[in-house]
Structure formats: C-alpha cells, structure tokens
C-alpha positions as CSV (number, residue, x, y, z in Angstrom):
1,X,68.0,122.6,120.3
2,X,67.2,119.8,122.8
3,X,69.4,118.2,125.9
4,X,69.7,115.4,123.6
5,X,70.6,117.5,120.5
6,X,73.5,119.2,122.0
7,X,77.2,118.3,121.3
8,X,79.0,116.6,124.7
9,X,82.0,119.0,125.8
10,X,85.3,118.0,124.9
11,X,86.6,117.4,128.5
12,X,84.9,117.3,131.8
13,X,84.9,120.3,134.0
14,X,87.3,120.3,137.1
15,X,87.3,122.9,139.7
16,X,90.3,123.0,141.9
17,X,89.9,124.7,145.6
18,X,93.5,124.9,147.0
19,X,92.8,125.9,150.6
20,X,96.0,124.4,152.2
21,X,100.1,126.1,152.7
22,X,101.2,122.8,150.4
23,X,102.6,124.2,146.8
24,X,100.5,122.4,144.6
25,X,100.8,121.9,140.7
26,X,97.4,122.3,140.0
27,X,97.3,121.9,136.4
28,X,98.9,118.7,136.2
29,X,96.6,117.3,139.0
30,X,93.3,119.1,137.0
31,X,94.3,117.2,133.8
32,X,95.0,114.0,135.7
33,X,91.6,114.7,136.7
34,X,90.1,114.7,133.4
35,X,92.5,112.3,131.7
36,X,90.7,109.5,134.6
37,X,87.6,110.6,133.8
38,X,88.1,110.4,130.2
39,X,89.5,107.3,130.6
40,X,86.3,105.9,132.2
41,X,83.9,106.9,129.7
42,X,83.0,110.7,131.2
43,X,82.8,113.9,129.5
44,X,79.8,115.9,130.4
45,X,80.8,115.9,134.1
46,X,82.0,118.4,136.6
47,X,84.2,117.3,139.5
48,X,85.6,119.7,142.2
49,X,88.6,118.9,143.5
50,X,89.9,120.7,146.8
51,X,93.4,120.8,148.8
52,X,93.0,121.5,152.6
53,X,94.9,121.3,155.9
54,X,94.4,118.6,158.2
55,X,91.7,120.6,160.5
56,X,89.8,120.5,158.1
57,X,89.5,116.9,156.5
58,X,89.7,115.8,160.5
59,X,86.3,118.0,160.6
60,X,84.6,116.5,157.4
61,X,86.5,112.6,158.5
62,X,84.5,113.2,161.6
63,X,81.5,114.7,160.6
64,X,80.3,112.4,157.4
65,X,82.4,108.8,158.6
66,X,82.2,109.1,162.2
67,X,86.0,108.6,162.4
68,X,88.6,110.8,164.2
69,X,92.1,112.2,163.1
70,X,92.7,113.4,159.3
71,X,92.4,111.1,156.6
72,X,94.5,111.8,152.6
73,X,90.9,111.7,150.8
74,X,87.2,111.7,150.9
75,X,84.7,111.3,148.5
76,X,81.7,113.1,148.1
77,X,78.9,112.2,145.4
78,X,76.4,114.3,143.4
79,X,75.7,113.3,140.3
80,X,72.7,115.7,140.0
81,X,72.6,117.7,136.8
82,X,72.4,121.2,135.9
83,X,71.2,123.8,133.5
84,X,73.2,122.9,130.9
85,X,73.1,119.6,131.2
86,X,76.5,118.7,132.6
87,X,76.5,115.7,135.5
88,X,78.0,117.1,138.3
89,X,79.8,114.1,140.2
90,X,80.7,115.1,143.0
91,X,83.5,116.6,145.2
92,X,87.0,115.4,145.8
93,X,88.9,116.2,148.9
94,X,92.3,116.1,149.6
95,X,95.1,116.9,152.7
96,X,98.0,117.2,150.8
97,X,99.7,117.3,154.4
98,X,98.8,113.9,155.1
99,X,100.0,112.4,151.7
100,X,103.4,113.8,152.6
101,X,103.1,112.0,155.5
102,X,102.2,108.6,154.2
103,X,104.5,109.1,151.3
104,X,107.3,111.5,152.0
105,X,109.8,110.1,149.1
106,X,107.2,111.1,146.8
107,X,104.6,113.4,148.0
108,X,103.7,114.6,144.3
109,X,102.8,110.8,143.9
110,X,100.7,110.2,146.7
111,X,98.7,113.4,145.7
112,X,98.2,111.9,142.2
113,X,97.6,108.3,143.8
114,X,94.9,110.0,146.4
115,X,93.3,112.0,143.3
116,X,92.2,109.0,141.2
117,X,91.9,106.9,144.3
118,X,88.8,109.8,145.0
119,X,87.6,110.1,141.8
120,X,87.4,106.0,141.4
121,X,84.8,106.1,145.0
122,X,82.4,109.3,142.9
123,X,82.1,106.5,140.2
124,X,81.2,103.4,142.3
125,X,84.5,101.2,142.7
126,X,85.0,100.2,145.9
127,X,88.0,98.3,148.0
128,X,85.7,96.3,150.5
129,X,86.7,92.9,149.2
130,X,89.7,91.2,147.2
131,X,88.3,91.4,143.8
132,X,86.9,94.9,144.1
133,X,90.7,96.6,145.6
134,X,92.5,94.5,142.6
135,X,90.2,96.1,140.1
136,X,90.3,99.3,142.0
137,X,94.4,99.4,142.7
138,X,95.2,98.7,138.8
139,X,92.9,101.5,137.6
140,X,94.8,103.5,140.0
141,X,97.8,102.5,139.0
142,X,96.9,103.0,134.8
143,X,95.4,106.4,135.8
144,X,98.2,107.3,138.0
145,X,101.4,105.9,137.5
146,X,101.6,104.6,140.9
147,X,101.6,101.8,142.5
148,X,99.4,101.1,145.6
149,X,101.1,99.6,148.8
C-alpha cells in the first residue's frame, strides 16, 4: 500500500509532557487539543504539548525570542513528516504558573485559552495586525470557550 493509499487516522496524535507542580487535567486539555485541530481541517498530525515551571519557559523565552522573564506560551513549528506518514506540527509549551497569574479567577481557562492560542501560531495565524488578532481571538474563543481580554 502507498502513502497516498492509506486511510488518515481518526484524530491527530497529542503528546502531553507535564513537567510542572500545577495539577493538570490532562485529558480534557489533549482532547481540546485535537478537537482545534479537527476543527481546522487536521488529522494526520502530531502536536506535543508540555506543562513546565517558569525557569524553564524564562529559559526557552530567552533563548529562541530574545526576551527576558517567563511568558504563558510558545510555539514551536515542525511540520516535517515521519515514517508513517503523519505531519508532525510542532511543539506547544505552556507555564501553567503564569496562566494562574494572568488569570487567577479562572486558571483552568487561561490554560485552555493559552493551548489554542499555541496551537493557532503552529498553523500560521498571527496577532500582528487588527484583522489578523480578530480572526485569531474568535477562533480562540470557538475553540476555547473563552474570551480574549
């Protein structure tokens, strides 16, 4: 059987890291995850997804933007394939620390917000100008439930 012979998956592959003290529902936010990418059209795609402390999205805030202090999310593309022909997008990273922080009525929230929010960058959309952040901030919102500030 060919690559192009071969039935897609039924849902895209997400990895979840959770390197951080934060109790996170992980299920919930890996089937967010997939319901977004669903949503946008994607099904033979792997995403990783990981949950760290602030030390360590201040390292990679530093490292890859040039910008000090932690950050709630980066984005980190792929999109190379692999042997069995799944896309792998990229990597999603999250301080579940700092989303408390900019949302402490609603952490669970701001983590869902931040997850789509990262997901969104891996797949192109961009907040540089108006029309591109009110595009962005309502598939954010469909995806997520939440409103952006």
């Amino acid at each position: 059987m060919s690559d192009d012979d071969k039935p897609p998956s039924l849902l895209p592959a997400v990895l979840i890291s959770n390197r951080c003290q934060t109790s996170i529902d992980e299920p919930a936010l890996a089937a967010l995850a997939r319901d977004t990418l669903v949503g946008e059209g994607l099904r033979d795609v792997e995403l990783s997804v990981s949950f760290v402390e602030d030390a360590e999205i201040e390292d990679l805030h530093v490292r890859y933007m040039d910008e000090p202090g932690p950050t709630d999310v980066l984005s980190f593309p792929q999109d190379d394939g692999d042997e069995d022909g799944l896309r792998l997008l990229g990597d999603v990273v999250i301080a579940p620390s700092v989303a408390a922080r900019n949302n402490p009525d609603d952490p669970e929230a701001e983590l869902r917000l931040l997850l789509v929010h990262g997901i969104l960058h891996l797949l192109g959309y961009d907040h540089e100008d108006q029309a591109a952040k009110t595009a962005m901030w309502a598939l954010q919102r469909r995806y997520s439930g939440v409103m952006s500030p």
